[in-house]
C-alpha positions in Angstrom: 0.0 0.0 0.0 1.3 3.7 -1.1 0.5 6.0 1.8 0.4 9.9 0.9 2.1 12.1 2.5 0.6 13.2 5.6 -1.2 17.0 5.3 0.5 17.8 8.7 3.8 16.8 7.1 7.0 19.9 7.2 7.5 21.1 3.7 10.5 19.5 3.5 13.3 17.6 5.6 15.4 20.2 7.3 19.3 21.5 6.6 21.4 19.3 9.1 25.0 19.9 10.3 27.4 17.5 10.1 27.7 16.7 13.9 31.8 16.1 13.9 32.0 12.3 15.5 29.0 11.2 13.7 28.8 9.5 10.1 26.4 7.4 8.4 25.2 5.2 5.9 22.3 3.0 4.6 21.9 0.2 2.6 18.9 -1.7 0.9 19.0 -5.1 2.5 15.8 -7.0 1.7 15.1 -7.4 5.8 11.4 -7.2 4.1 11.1 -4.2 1.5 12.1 -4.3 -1.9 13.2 -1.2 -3.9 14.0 0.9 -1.0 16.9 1.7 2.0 15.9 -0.9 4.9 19.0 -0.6 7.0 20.7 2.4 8.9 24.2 2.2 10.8 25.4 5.4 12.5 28.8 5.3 13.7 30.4 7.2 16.6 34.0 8.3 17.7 35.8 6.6 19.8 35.0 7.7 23.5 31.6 9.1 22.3 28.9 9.0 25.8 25.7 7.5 24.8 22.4 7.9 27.2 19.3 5.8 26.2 15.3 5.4 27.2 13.5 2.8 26.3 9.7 1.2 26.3 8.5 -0.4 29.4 6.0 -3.1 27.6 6.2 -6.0 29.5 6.8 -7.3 25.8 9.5 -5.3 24.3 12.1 -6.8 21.8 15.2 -8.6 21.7 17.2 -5.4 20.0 15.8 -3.7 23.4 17.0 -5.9 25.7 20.4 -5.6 24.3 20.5 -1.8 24.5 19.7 -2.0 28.5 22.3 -4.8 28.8 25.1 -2.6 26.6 24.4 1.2 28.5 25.6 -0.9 31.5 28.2 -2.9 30.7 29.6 -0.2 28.0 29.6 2.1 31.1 27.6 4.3 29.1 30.1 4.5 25.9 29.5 3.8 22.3 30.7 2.9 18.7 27.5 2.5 16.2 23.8 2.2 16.5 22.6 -0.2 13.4 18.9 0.1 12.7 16.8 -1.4 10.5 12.9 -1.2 9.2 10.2 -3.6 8.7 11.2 -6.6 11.3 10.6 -5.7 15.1 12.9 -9.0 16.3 10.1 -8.6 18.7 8.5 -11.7 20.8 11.0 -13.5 18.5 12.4 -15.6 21.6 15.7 -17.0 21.3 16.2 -16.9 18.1 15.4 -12.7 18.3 18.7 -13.1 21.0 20.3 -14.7 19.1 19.9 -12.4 15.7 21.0 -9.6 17.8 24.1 -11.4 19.2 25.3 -12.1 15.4 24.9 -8.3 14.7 26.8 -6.8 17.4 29.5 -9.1 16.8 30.0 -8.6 12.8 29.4 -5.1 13.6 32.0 -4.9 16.6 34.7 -6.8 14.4 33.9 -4.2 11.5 34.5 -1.5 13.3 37.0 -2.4 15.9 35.4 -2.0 19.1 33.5 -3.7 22.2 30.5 -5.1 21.6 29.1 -3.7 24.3 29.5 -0.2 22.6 27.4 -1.6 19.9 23.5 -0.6 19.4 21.3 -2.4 18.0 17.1 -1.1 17.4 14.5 -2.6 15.1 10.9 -1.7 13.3 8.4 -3.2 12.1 6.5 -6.1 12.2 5.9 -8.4 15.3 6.8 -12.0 15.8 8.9 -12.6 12.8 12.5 -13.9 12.9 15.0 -11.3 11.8 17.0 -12.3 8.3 19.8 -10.8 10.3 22.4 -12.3 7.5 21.1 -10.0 5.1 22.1 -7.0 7.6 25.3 -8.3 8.2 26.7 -9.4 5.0 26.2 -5.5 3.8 27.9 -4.3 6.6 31.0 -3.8 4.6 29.8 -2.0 2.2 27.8 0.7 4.9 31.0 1.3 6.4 33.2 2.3 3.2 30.3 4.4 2.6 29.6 6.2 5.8 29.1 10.0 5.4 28.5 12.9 8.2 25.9 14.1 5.6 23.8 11.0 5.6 20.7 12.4 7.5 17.9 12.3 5.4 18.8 8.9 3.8 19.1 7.3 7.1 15.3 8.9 8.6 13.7 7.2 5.3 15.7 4.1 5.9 14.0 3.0 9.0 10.8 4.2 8.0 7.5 2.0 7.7 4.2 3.4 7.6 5.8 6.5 8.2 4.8 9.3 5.3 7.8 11.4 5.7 11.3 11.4 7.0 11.9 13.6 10.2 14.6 15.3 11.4 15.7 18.3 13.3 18.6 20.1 13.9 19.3 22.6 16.8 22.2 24.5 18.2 23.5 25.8 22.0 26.6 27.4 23.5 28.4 25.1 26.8 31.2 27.5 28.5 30.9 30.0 25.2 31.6 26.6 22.7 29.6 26.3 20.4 27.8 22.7 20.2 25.5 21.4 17.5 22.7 19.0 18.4 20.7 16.9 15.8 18.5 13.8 15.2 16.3 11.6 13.6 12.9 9.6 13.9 10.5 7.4 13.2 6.8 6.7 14.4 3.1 6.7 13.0 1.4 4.4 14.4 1.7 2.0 17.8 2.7 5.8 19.4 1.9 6.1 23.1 5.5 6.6 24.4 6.1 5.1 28.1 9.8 5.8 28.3 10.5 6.8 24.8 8.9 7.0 21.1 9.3 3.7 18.5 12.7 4.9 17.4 14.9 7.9 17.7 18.3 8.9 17.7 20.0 12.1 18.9 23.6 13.5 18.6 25.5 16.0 19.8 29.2 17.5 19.8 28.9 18.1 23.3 31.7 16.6 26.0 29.1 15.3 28.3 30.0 12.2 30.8 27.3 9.1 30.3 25.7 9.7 33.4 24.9 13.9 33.0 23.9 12.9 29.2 21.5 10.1 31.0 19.8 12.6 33.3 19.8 15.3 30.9 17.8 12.7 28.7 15.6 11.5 31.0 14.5 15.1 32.1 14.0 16.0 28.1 12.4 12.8 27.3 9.6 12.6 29.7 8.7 16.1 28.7 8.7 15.4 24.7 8.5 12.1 24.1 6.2 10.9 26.8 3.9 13.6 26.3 2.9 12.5 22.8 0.1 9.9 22.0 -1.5 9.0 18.3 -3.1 5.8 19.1 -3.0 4.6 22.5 -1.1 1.7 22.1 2.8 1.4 23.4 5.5 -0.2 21.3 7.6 -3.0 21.9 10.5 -1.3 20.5 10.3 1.8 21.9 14.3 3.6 21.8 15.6 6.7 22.5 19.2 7.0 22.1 21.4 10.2 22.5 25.3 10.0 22.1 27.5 12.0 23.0 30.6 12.3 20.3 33.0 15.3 22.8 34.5 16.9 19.5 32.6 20.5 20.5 35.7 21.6 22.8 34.0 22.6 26.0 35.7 20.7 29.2 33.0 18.1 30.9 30.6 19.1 32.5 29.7 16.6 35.6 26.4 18.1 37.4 23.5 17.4 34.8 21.8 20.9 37.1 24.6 22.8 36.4 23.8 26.2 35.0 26.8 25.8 32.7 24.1 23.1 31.1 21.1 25.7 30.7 21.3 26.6 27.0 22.1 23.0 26.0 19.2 21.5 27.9 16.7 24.0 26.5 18.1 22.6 22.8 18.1 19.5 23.9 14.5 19.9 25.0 13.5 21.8 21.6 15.1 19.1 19.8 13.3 16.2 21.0 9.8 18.1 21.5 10.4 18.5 17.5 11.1 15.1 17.0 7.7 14.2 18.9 5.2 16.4 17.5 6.8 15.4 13.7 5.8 11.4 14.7 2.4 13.4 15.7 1.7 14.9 12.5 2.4 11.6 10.6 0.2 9.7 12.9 -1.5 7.2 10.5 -4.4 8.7 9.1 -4.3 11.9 10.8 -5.5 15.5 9.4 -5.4 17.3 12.3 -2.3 18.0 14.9 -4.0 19.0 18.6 -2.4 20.4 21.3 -3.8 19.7 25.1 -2.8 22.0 27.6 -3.9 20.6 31.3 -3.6 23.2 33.8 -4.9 23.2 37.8 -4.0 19.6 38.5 -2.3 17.6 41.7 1.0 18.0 39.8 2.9 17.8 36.5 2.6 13.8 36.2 -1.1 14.2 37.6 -1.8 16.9 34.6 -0.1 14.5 31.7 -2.2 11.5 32.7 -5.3 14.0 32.6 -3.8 15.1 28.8 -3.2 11.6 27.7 -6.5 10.5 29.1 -8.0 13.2 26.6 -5.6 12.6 23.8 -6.2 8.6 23.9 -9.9 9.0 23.8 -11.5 7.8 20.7 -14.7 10.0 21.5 -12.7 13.0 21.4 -10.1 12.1 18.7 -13.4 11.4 16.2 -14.7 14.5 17.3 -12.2 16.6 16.1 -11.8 14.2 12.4 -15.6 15.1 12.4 -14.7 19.0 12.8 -17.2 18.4 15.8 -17.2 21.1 19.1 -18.6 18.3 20.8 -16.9 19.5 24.4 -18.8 17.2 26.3 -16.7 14.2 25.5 -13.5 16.6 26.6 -15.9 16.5 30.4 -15.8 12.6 29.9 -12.1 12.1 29.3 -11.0 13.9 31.9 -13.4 12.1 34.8 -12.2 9.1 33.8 -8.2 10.0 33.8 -8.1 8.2 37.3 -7.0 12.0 38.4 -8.8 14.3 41.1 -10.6 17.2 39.3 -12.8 19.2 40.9 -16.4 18.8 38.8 -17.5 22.4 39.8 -14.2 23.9 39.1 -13.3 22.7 35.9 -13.0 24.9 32.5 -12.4 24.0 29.1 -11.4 26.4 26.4 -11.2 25.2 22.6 -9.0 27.4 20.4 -9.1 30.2 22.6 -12.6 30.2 23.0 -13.9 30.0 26.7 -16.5 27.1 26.4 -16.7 26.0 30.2 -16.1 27.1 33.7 -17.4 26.8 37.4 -18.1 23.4 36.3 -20.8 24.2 33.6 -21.1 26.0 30.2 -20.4 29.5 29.8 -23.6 32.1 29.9 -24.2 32.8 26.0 -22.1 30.2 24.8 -21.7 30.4 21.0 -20.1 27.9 19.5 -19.8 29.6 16.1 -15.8 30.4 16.2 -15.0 27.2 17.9 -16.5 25.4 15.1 -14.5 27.5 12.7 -11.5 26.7 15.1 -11.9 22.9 14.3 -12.1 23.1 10.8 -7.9 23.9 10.9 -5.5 21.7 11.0 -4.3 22.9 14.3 -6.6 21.8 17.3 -6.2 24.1 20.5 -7.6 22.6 24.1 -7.1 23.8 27.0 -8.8 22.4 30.7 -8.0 23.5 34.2 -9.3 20.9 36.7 -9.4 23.3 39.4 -7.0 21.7 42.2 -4.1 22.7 42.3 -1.4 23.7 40.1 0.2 21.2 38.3 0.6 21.8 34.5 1.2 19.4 30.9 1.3 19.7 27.3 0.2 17.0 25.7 0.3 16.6 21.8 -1.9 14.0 19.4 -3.6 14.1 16.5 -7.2 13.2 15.2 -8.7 9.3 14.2 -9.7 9.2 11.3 -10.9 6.1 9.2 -7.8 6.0 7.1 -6.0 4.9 10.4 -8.1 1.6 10.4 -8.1 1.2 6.5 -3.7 1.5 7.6 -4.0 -1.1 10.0 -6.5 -3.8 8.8 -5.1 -4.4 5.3 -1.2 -3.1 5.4 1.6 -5.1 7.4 5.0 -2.5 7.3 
């Protein structure tokens, strides 16, 4: 199945930096496409830190398992990240463990190194045995041609039902240095983040020890990634990586609260929330991006469950692909977010408009410019729960049919 190119989609894939320490390459391996890049290795310099969040499915994959085993015994340090599209090596048993095990080692002898410093993430479909030889037999030829310009060719390589290739590229000054910070992505559907998104990879220039670059992550992660939702449903395969390459010049910086660290964790931050919201606009089927903006609740995490309980409804969701100011369902969502909320207290405003407070709807409601409001392509919600004053921004798009017409008759 040919998917179009989602309406929400960037009008085109951004100018990247080369990110010194980072090169990469991509191959067509037949893991299951034909015609088209299928394979992505990224390799690091020597020393580079490397910080990682994954899913927490009780399910997740093999390739998963492996990253969590490396970040420790690698002590945090890193070589290459190979990726590939369109076989999970999910609930693949031992066979999936053993697939991985035969990467990392023809990837380790390739390049020299550990193979603990070795990464491994897969895509795509669930329950299938990975035809890891056809990975590794092209690992030669990815490595003679690995390129610091190779963004764009490796976001489309680990695409599946993905419409577009995403990327984003920021920039931030440690100690009056200079350091550049860039990344790639992949998500449309299976998107409800509990750690991280299905896969993405961030780099910087930055000298940053493994365990600042893991807190820094953490922090930037649950804040972006974790605050995104397109269909409810978490991934087995959920990876976040960030590395680390220490080329930018600026001595290490050991306290991940250091001020020192300000202007690089707000890029950091902007870089990942990009990230996010792109695997948002290519949600499968969507037409509409919406932005949730929970205010008045227990606290932060109390406010994002509230969000997420209102971005994972499909009441509201079909609302909105209906163009419908149906708010009442927005009242439903959040009573059943498991979250206190004071009935009495609550407000709701859509696109700016004020459409509830005191727990009922305004006096002379007129829902004339909030039906206009919905006919856009950028959805505005906003609810205070009236307890306290914990605060989230939550970001999801709307369900249309095209997302089941996706999903009943296409395998990635």
């Amino acid at each position: 199945m040919a998917l179009a190119r989602s309406p929400l989609a960037p009008e085109r894939f951004p100018d990247m930096p080369q990110v010194p320490g980072v090169r990469l390459a991509t191959r067509a391996c037949g893991v299951r496409y034909t015609g088209r890049s299928d394979v992505a290795l990224i390799e690091l310099a020597e020393g580079s830190s490397v910080a990682g969040v994954f899913t927490r499915s009780l399910t997740a994959s093999a390739p998963v398992d492996w990253c969590r085993r490396a970040l420790k015994d690698g002590l945090g340090h890193g070589r290459a990240i190979l990726v590939n599209a369109g076989n999970a090596n999910a609930f693949t048993g031992r066979a999936g463990e053993a697939s991985v095990t035969r990467e990392v080692e023809a990837a380790a002898m390739a390049l020299g190194c550990a193979e603990s410093q070795v990464f491994v993430a897969s895509t795509g479909v669930i329950g299938e045995v990975l035809p890891d030889e056809r990975i590794t037999d092209q690992l030669g030829g990815m490595i003679a041609e690995l390129s610091a310009d190779g963004w764009e060719a490796a976001a489309q390589a680990i695409m599946t039902t993905d419409t577009f290739a995403k990327g984003a590229a920021y920039y931030a000054e440690i100690d009056g240095n200079p350091v550049k910070l860039a990344g790639i992505a992949k998500g449309s559907g299976m998107i409800a983040p509990d750690m991280a998104t299905m896969l993405a990879f961030a780099f910087t220039d930055a000298n940053l020890p493994p365990a600042t670059l893991q807190a820094l992550l953490r922090e930037a992660a649950d804040r972006t990634f974790n605050c995104i939702t397109v269909d409810g449903d978490t991934s087995t395969s959920d990876t976040l990586l960030l590395a680390a390459t220490g080329k930018a010049g600026n001595a290490a910086v050991e306290d991940p609260l250091d001020h020192r660290l300000d202007g690089f964790r707000a890029a950091l931050e902007e870089l990942l929330r990009d990230l996010a919201q792109q695997v948002v606009r290519d949600g499968e089927g969507a037409r509409k991006f919406v932005t949730i903006r929970v205010a008045g609740a227990a606290d932060d995490a109390a406010a994002r469950r509230i969000g997420l309980a209102i971005g994972n409804s499909p009441l509201v969701k079909t609302a909105i692909a209906g163009e419908d100011a149906n708010w009442g369902r927005i009242v439903m969502a959040v009573g059943k977010a498991g979250e206190r909320a004071d009935r009495d207290r609550l407000a709701i405003r859509i696109g700016g408009v004020e459409v509830a407070r005191d727990g009922q709807v305004v006096p002379g409601y007129d829902e004339a410019p909030v039906a206009r409001h919905m006919q856009g392509r950028d959805i505005e919600i906003a609810v205070d729960v009236g307890i306290a004053g914990g605060r989230a921004t939550v970001w999801t798009c709307d369900l249309t049919h095209a997302y089941i017409d996706i999903n009943a008759d296409y395998r990635s």
